[in-house]
C-alpha positions as CSV (number, residue, x, y, z in Angstrom):
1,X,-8.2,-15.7,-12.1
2,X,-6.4,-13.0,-13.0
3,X,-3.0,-11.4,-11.1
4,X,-4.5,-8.6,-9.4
5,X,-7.4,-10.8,-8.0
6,X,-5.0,-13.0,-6.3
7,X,-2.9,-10.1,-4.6
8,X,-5.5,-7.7,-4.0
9,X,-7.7,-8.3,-1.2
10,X,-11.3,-7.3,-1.3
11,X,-12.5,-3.9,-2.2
12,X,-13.8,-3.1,1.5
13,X,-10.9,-4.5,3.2
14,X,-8.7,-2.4,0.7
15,X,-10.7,0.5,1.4
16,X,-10.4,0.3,4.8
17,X,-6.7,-0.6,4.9
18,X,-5.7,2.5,3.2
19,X,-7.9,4.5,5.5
20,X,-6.3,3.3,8.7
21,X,-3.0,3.6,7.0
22,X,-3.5,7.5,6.7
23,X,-5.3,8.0,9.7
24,X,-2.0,6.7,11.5
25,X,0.5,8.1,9.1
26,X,-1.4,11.3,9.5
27,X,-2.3,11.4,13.2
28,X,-5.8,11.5,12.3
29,X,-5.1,15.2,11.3
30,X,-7.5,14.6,7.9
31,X,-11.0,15.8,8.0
32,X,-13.8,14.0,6.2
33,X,-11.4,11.3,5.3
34,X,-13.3,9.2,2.3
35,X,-11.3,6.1,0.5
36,X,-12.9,4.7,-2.4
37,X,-11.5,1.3,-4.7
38,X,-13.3,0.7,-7.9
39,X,-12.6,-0.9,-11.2
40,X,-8.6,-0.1,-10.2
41,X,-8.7,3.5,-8.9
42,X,-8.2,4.4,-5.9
43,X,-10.1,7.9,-4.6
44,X,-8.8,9.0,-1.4
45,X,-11.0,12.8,-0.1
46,X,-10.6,15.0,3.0
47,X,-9.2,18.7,4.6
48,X,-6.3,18.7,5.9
49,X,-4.3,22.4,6.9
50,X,-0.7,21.2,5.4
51,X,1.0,19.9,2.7
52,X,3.0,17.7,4.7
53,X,-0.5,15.9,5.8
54,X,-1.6,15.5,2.4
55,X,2.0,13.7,1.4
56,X,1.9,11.3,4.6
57,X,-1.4,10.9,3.1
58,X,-0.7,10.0,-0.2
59,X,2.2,8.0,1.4
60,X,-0.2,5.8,3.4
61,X,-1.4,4.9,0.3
62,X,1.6,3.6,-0.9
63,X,2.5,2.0,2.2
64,X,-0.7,-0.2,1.4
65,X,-0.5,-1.0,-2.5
66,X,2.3,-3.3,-2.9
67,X,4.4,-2.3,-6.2
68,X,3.0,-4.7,-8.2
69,X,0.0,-2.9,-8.2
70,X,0.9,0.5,-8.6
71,X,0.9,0.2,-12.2
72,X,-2.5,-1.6,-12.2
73,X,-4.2,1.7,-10.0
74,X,-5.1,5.0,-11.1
75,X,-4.6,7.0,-7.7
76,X,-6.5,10.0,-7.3
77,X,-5.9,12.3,-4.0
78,X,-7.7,14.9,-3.7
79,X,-7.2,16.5,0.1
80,X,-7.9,20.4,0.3
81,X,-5.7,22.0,1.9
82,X,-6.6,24.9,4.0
83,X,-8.3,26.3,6.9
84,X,-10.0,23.6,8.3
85,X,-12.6,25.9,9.4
């Protein structure tokens, strides 16, 4: 069993952990919110209208990948921002 496999927890629980984590760092405020975990990346999607959203965002994943496993992950945000319109 290999290091990651013993901290992380399962993909869908991952998944939805990061999720939930932006949703409250963000008030919710990112549209068409998508996470994604596979073979260690980590593809978080949405609309938000600021800048500041998409850092909480990217923040809430953070909050969520403990520092060992930063260097394991390949994050990838990718949160237009703009008119949400």
């Amino acid at each position: 069993m290999s290091v990651q496999h013993a901290i992380m927890p399962g993909r869908a629980d991952l998944e939805e952990n990061i999720k939930n984590r932006i949703v409250h760092r963000t008030g919710g405020r990112v549209r068409g919110l998508q996470v994604e975990v596979t073979d260690g990346r980590v593809e978080v999607r949405g609309k938000t209208a600021s800048f500041h959203l998409k850092q909480l965002a990217i923040q809430g994943v953070f909050d969520v990948i403990n520092s060992e496993l930063r260097t394991e992950l390949d994050i990838d945000v990718q949160i237009f921002v703009g008119p949400l319109w």
